[in-house]
C-alpha positions in Angstrom: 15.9 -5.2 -64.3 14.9 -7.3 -61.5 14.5 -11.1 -62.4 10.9 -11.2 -60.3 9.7 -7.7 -63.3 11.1 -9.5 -65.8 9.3 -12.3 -65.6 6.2 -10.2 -64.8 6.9 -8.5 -68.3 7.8 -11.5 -70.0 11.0 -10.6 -70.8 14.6 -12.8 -70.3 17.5 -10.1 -70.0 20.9 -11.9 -71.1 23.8 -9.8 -71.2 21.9 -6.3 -71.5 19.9 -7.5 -74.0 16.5 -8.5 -73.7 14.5 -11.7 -75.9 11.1 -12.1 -75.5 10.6 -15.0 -72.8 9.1 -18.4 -74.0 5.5 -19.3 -74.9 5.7 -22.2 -72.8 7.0 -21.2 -69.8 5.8 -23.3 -66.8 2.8 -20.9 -66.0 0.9 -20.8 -69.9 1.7 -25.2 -69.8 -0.5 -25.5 -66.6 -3.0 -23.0 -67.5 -3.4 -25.0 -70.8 -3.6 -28.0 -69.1 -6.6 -26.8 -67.0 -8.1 -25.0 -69.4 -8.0 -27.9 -71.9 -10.0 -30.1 -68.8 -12.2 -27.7 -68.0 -14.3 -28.0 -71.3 -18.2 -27.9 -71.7 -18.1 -32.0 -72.5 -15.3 -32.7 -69.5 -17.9 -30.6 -66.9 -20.9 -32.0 -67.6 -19.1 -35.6 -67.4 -17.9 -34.4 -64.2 -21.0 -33.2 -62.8 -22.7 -36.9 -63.7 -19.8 -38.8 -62.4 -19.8 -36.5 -58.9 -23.9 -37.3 -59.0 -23.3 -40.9 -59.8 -21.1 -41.3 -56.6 -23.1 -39.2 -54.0 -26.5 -41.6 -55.1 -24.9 -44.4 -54.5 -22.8 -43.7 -51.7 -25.8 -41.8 -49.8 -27.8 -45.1 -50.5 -24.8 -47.7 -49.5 -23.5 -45.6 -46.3 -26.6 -43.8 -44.8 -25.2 -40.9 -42.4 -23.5 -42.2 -39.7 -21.4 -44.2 -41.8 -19.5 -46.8 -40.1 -16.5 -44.8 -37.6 -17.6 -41.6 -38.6 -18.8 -40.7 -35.4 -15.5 -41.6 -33.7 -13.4 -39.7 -36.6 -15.5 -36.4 -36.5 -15.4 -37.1 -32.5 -11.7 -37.5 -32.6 -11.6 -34.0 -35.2 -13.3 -32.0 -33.1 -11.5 -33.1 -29.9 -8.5 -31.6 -32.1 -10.0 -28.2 -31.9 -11.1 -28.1 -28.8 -9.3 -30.5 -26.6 -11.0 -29.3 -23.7 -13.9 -31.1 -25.3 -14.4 -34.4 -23.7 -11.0 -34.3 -22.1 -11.1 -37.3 -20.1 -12.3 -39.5 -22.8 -9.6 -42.2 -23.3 -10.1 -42.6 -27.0 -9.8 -39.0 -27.9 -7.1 -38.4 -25.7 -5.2 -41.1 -27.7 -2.8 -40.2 -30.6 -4.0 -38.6 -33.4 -3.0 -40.5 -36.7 -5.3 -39.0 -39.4 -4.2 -35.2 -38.5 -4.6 -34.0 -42.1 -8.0 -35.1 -41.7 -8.4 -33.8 -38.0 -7.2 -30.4 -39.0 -9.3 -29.6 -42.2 -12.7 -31.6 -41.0 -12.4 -30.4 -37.0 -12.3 -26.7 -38.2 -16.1 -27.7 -39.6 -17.2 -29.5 -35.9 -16.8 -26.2 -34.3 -19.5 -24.5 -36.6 -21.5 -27.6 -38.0 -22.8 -30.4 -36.2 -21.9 -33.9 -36.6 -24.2 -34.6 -39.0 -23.6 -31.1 -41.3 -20.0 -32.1 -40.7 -20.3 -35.9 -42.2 -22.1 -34.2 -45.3 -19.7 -31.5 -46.4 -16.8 -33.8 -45.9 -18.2 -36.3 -48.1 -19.6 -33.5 -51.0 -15.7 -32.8 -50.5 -14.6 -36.1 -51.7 -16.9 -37.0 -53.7 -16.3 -33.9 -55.7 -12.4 -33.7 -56.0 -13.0 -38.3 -56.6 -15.4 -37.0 -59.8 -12.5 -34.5 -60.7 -10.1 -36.9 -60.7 -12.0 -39.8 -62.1 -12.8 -37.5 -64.9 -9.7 -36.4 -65.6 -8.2 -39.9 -65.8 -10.7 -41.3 -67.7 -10.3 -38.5 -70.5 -6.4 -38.7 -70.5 -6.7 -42.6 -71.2 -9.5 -42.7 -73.5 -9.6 -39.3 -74.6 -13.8 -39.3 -74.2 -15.4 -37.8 -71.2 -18.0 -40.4 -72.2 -16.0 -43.1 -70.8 -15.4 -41.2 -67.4 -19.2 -41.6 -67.2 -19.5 -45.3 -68.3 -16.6 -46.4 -66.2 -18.0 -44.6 -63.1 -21.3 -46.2 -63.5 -19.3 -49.7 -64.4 -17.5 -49.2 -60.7 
């Protein structure tokens, strides 16, 4: 049999003969992991730490935030460099191109302002994710992801 079947039918062929492959292979370990975060306790701790973050960040950094016009300038100049061609600062190097090349893709279609507020729903969610996730692992509560968020 073919290695790539075999491990689709979860069986190890040694020698002609065939043993039933392991229970923790590297795909049921990571599924467990997930699943194991991804409880009813872990969510909802989740969903108040992401809502925790977006109050007080909308309150703290009103939209503009300070350089997001140049960075969302600078993103969309890296989708459409004919854009504003001439402009010295967007002609410049681009350092932040991970950041150019997800966000731009998002000037093209949203405005500025649309833009600014799915990139930060963006990081505030996957910052609540991992927050969450950290704070469970060391305390084993998703209480304390909650606490500590509101503690930051």
């Amino acid at each position: 049999m073919h290695e790539s079947t075999e491990r689709i039918l979860g069986r190890v062929s040694i020698v002609g003969d065939s043993v039933p492959a392991k229970s923790n292979d590297v795909r049921s370990e990571s599924f467990r992991v997930f699943r194991g975060f991804f409880n009813s306790k872990s969510c909802w701790a989740c969903l108040v730490v992401f809502a925790s973050f977006a109050v007080f960040a909308t309150i703290r950094a009103p939209i503009p935030g300070v350089n997001e016009p140049h960075y969302l300038c600078k993103a969309r100049h890296f989708w459409e460099p004919t854009w504003c061609q001439r402009d010295f600062f967007l002609a410049s190097t681009d350092a932040h191109t991970v950041f150019f090349a997800t966000i731009g893709g998002l000037t093209r279609f949203l405005s500025f302002e649309q833009s600014a507020w799915v990139g930060r729903v963006v990081a505030w969610l996957l910052l609540a994710i991992g927050w969450t996730r950290l704070a469970t692992t060391l305390t084993g509560s998703a209480r304390s992801a909650v606490w500590s968020a509101w503690l930051f």
